[in-house]
C-alpha positions in Angstrom: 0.0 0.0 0.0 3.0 2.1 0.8 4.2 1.9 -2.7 1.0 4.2 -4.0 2.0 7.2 -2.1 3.8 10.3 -4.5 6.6 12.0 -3.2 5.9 15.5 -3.1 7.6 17.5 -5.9 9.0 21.1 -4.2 8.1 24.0 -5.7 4.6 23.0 -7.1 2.2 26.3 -7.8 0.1 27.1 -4.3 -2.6 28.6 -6.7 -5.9 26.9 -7.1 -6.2 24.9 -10.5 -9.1 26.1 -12.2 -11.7 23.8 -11.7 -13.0 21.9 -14.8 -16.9 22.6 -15.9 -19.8 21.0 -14.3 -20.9 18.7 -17.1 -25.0 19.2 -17.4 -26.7 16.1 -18.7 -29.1 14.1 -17.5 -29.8 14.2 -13.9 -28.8 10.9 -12.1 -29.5 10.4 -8.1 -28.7 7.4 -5.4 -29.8 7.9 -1.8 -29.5 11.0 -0.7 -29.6 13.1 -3.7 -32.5 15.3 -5.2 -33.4 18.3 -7.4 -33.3 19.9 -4.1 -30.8 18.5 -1.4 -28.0 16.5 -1.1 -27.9 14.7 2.4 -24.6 13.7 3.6 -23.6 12.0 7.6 -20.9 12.8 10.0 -20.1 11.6 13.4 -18.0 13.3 15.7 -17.3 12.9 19.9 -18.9 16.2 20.9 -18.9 14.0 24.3 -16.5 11.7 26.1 -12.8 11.8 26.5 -11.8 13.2 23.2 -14.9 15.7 23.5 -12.1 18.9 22.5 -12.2 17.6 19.0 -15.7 18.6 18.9 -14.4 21.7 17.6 -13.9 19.9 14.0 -17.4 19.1 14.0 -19.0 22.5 14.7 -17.1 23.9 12.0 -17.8 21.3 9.6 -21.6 22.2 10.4 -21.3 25.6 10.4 -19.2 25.5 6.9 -22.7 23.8 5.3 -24.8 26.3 6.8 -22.0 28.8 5.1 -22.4 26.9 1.6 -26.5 26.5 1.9 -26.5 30.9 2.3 -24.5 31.5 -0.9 -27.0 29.0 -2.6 -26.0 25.8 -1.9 -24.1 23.4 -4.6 -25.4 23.5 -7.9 -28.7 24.7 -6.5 -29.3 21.8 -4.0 -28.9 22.7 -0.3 -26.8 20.5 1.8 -28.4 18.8 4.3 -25.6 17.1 7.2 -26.8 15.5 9.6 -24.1 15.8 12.3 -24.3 13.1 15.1 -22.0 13.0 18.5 -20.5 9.6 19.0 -18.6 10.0 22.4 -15.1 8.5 20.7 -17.0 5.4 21.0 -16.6 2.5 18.2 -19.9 0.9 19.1 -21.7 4.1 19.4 -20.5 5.3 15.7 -21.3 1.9 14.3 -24.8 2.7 15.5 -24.9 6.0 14.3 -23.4 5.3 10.3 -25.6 2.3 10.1 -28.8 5.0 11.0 -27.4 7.7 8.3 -26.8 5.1 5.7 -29.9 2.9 6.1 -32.4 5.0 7.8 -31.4 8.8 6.8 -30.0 7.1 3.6 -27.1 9.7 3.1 -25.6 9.9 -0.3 -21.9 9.8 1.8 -20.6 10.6 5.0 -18.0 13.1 5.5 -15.1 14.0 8.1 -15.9 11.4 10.3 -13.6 11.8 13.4 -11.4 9.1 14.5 -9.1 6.0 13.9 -10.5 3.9 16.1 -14.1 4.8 15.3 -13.4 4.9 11.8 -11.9 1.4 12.0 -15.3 0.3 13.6 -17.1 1.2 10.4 -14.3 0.8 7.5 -16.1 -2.7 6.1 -19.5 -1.4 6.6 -19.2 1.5 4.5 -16.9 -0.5 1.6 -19.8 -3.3 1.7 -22.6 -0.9 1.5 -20.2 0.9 -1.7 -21.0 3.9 0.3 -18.4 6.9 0.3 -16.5 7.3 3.2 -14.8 10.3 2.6 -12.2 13.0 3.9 -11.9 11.3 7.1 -10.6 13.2 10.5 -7.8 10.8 11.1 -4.6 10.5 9.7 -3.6 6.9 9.7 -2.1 5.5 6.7 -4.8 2.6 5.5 -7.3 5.1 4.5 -5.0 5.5 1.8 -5.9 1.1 0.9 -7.5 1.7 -2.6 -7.0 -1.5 -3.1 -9.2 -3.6 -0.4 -11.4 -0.3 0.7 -12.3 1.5 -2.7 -14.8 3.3 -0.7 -12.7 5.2 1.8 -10.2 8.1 1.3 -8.6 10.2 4.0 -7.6 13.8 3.9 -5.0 14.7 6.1 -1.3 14.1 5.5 -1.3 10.6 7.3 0.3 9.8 10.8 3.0 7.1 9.3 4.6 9.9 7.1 4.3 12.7 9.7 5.7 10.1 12.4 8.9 9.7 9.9 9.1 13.6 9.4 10.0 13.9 13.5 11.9 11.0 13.6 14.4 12.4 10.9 14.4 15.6 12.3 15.8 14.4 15.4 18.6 12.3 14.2 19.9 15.6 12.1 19.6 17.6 15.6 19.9 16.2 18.2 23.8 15.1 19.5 23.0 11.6 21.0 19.2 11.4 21.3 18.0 9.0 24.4 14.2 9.2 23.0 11.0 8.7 25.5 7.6 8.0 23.8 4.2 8.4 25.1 1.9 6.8 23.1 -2.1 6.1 22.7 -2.6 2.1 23.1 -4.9 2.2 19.5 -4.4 1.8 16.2 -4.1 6.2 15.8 -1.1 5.9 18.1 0.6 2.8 16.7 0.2 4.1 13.2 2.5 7.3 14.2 4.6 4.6 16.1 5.3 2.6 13.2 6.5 5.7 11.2 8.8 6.9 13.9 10.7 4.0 14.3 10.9 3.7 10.5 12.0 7.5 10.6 14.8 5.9 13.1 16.0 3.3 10.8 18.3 0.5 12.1 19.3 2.2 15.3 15.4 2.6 16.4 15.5 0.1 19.3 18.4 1.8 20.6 17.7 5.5 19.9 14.2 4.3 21.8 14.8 4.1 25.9 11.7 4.2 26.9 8.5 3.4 25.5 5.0 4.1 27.2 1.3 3.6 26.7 -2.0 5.0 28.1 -5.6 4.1 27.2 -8.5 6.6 26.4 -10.1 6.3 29.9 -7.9 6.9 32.1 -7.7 10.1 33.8 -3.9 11.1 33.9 -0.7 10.2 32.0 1.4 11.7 35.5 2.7 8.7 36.0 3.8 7.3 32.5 5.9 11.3 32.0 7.7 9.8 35.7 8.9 6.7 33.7 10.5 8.5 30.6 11.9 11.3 32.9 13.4 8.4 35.0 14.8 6.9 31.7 16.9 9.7 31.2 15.5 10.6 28.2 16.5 13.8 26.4 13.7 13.3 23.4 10.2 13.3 24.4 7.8 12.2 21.4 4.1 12.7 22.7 1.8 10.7 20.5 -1.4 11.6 22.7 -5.0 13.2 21.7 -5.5 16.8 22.8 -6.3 16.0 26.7 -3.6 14.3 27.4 -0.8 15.8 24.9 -1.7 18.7 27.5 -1.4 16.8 30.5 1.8 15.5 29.9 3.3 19.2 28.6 2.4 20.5 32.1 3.6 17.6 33.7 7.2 17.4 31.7 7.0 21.2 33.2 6.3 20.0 36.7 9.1 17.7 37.0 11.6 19.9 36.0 12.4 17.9 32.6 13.8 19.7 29.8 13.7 17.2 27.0 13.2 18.6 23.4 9.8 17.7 22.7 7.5 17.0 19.6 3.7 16.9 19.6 1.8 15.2 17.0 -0.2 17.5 14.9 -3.3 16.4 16.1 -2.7 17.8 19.3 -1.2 21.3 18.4 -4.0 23.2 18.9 -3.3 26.4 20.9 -6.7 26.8 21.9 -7.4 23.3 23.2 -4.0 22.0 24.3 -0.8 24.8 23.9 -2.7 27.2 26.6 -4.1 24.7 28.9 -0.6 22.8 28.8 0.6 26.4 30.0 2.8 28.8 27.8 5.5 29.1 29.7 5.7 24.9 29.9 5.6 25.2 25.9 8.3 26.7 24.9 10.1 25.5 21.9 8.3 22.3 21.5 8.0 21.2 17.7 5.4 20.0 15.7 4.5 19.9 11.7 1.7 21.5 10.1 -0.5 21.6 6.7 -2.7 24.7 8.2 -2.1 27.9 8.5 -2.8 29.1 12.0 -5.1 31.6 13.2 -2.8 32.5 15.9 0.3 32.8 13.5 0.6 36.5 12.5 2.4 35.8 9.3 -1.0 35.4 8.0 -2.5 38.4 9.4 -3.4 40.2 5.9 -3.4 37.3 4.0 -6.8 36.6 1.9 -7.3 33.3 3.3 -6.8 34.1 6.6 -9.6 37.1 6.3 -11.7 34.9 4.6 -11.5 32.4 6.8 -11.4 35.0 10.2 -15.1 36.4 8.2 -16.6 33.0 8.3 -16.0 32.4 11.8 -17.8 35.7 12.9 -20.7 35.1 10.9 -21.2 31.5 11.3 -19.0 30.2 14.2 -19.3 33.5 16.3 -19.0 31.2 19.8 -15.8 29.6 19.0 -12.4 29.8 20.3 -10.2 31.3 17.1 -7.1 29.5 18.3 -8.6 25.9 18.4 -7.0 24.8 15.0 -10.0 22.3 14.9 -12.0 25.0 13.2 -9.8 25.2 10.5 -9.3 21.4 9.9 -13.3 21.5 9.7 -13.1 24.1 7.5 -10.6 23.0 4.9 -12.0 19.6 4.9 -15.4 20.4 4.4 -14.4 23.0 1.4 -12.9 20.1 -0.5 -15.9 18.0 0.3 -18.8 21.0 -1.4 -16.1 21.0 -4.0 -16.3 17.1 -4.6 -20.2 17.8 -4.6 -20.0 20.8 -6.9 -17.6 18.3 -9.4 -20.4 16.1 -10.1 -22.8 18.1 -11.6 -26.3 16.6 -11.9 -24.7 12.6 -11.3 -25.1 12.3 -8.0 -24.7 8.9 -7.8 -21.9 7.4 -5.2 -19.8 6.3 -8.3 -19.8 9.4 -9.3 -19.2 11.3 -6.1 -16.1 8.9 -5.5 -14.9 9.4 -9.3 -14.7 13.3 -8.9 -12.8 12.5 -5.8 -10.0 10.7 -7.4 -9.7 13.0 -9.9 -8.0 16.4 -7.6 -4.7 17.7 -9.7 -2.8 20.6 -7.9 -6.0 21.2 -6.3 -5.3 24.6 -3.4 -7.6 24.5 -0.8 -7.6 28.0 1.2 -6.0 27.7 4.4 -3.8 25.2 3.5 0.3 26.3 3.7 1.5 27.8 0.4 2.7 25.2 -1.7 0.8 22.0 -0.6 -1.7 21.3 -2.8 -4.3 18.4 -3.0 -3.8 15.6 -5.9 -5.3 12.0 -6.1 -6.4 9.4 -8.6 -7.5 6.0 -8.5 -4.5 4.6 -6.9 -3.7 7.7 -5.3 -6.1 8.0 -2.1 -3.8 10.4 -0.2 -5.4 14.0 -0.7 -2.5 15.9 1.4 1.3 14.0 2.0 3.1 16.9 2.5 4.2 19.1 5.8 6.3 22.0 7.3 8.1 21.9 10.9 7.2 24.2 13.6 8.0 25.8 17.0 6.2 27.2 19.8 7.1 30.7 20.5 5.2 32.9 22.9 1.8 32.1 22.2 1.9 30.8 18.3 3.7 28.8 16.6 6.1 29.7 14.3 6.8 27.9 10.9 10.7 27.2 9.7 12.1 25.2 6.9 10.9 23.5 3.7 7.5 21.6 2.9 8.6 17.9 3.7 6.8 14.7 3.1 8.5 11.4 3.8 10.8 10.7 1.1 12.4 14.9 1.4 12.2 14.6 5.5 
């Protein structure tokens, strides 16, 4: 499956490729679709332990209600029905099969979640239903192969899990890594990349190696262990709760490793300021967004764009939780999946106009990452550019990366 990604070619055009024509012929509709609406299903955990990604969700619904003001897509409104599934696999099994069989959704979109996601991944090939721009990163949404049905969006966690691991062996003298890690498939993924980052030396480079499962209250006592490995590396593979957690407690304990978060978890609405900002100093993490709270894109068109949305149709919401703009960016490329197909709103069809992105700029994205996919290309973003916590931003630094420039 590996073998499908693209490397990402440096220097690609940021613009927006013009989008082809909407072909008008005969009208053509599977669930979900009509000369008046197109209804599509999302789940999200607006509840339960990983309740702060929530956020995504909101924005996703208030992005719709955004598209269905300006006229909808090709005159349809959008109907999503947006249902909260606690982080639970069980619960979001229960909730897809009710969009798909009872609200009969033409696709679902954005869902949130490896482990949830996982729970349905079958269902949704079986039913040939598209299962599209998913809120997780890991790397067998990309499986064109055996799951046809599915495509991600973000750059996944394998390749972003290589892009730290590199970046520590060209700067740090000697690394002695610790690694807190989410005991699920969305923190093995990232674990699986990092040690590949590593290479041959992996199991050395690696003293300490800890896990921590959704329901527990605290990872204090698993930051204790790689502190008392003597670790100078601390990789924090953990969902926004408990990224924070351990921030504040690597603070506590007077440990001064260099750290990484994953991108997930580098909100600095929903885990940089509850962490503390004077316990975040300097730590690293990638990025495919630009960041509200970054003020190199204060004037830029995008970022007003984006900033105008959000008052009118997110007014409640935190500006710095960065899960507004993965709601946001997402969902654009979904109305623009929907706008592709014209009057053939079939599934087919809906899952042909997504393979068929070239160069494809989605606003808010960094310059010079761009979306491209095909039918054995289900990797809509692979590409990614370092960070640092400074004050109360971050701040970008180096080239775009992607696994094979890292």
């Amino acid at each position: 499956m590996r073998s499908s990604r693209r490397a990402f070619l440096g220097g690609l055009s940021a613009a927006a490729v013009a989008a082809p024509p909407v072909a008008r012929s005969q009208k053509k509709y599977d669930d979900g679709a009509s000369d008046s609406e197109i209804r599509i299903g999302h789940t999200c955990p607006y509840s339960g332990p990983a309740s702060a990604y929530g956020v995504n969700g909101k924005a996703v619904v208030a992005f719709f209600d955004m598209i269905n003001d300006t006229g909808g897509i090709n005159g349809r409104k959008v109907k999503l029905i947006s249902l909260d599934d606690g982080y639970s696999p069980p619960k979001t099994v229960e909730l897809i099969r009710q969009l798909v069989e009872q609200e009969k959704v033409l696709c679902t979109h954005n869902t949130l979640g490896t482990a949830t996601n996982t729970a349905i991944h079958k269902y949704m090939n079986q039913k040939k239903v598209p299962h599209l721009y998913l809120a997780t990163g890991a790397s067998k949404w990309g499986d064109y192969k055996h799951f046809p049905w599915t495509m991600g969006y973000q750059p996944d966690y394998h390749t972003e899990g290589t892009i730290y691991a590199r970046h520590i062996l060209a700067t740090v003298k000697e690394p002695r890594i610790g690694v807190l890690m989410q005991n699920d498939d969305y923190g093995k993924d990232y674990w699986e990349g990092f040690k590949d980052g590593l290479g041959k030396d992996a199991r050395r480079l690696v003293v300490k190696h800890v896990t921590y499962e959704i329901n527990e209250p605290t990872v204090d006592s698993q930051i204790i262990q790689l502190k008392a490995a003597d670790a100078n590396v601390f990789f924090n593979i953990a969902t926004p709760k408990f990224a924070a957690q351990a921030m504040r407690k690597v603070a506590d304990l007077g440990w001064k490793p260099v750290q990484y978060v994953n991108n997930v978890s580098a909100s600095v609405g929903t885990v940089m300021k509850p962490a503390g900002f004077d316990n975040v100093q300097g730590v690293l993490t990638a990025a495919y967004v630009m960041d509200p709270t970054d003020s190199t894109w204060e004037k830029h068109e995008d970022m007003a764009a984006f900033r105008a949305f959000m008052t009118k149709y997110h007014p409640t919401a935190h500006i710095a939780d960065l899960g507004n703009v993965s709601g946001y960016t997402a969902s654009f490329l979904m109305a623009e999946t929907l706008r592709r197909c014209g009057d053939d709103l079939t599934r087919a069809n809906v899952m042909q106009q997504a393979t068929g992105f070239r160069k494809f700029r989605i606003p808010m994205i960094l310059p010079g990452i761009t979306v491209s996919t095909g039918p054995t290309d289900y990797y809509p973003l692979q590409a990614m550019q370092l960070q640092r916590f400074k004050g109360q931003s971050w701040e970008l630094f180096g080239d775009i990366l992607s696994a094979e420039n890292a």
